[in-house]
C-alpha positions as CSV (number, residue, x, y, z in Angstrom):
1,X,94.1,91.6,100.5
2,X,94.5,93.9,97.2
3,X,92.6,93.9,94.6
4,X,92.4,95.6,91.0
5,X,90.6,99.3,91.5
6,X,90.9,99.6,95.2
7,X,91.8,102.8,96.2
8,X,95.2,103.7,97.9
9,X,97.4,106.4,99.6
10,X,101.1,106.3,99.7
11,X,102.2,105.8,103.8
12,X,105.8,105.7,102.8
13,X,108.4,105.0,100.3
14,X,112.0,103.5,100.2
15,X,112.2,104.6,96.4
16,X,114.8,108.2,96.5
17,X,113.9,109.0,93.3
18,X,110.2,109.1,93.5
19,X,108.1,112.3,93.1
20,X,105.4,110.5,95.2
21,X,105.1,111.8,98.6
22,X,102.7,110.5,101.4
23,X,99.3,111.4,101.2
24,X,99.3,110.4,97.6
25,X,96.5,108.7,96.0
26,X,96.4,105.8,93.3
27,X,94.4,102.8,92.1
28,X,95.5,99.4,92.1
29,X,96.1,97.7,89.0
30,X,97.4,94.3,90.2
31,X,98.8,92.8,93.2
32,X,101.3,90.0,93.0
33,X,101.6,88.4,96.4
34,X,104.7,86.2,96.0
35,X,106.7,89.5,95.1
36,X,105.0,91.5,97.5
37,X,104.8,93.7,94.5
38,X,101.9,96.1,94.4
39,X,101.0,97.7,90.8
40,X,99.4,101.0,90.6
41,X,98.2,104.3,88.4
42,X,98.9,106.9,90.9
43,X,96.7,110.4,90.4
44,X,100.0,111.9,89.6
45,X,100.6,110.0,86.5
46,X,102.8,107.8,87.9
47,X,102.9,103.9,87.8
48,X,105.8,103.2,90.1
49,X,105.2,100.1,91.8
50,X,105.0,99.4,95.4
51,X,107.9,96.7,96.8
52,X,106.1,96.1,100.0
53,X,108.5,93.6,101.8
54,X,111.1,96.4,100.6
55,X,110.0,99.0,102.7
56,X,107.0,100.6,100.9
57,X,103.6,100.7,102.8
58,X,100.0,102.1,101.5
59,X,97.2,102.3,102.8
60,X,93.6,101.4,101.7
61,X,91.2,104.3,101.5
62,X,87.4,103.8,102.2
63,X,85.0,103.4,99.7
């Protein structure tokens, strides 16, 4: 379903410490489905990952 260089927005986050807030953009870098772990370079600079059985959601943006 992800793949390397898609493009994503954040929908929501469970992280509190995050600067990322939804509406933010990023690229994916990897996904590992068994983790349900989503790796990304977020526009901001950031590359927290995305914990999606954990309560984070994205997005896919259009090409």
């Amino acid at each position: 379903m992800y793949e390397r260089g898609q493009r994503i927005a954040l929908v929501t986050t469970a992280d509190p410490y995050t600067d990322l807030r939804p509406g933010d953009e990023g690229t994916i870098r990897s996904y590992n489905a068994s983790l349900g772990q989503l790796n990304v370079d977020w526009d901001s600079g950031s590359r927290l990952s995305m914990l999606l059985d954990e309560g984070d959601s994205v997005r896919l943006l259009p090409c």
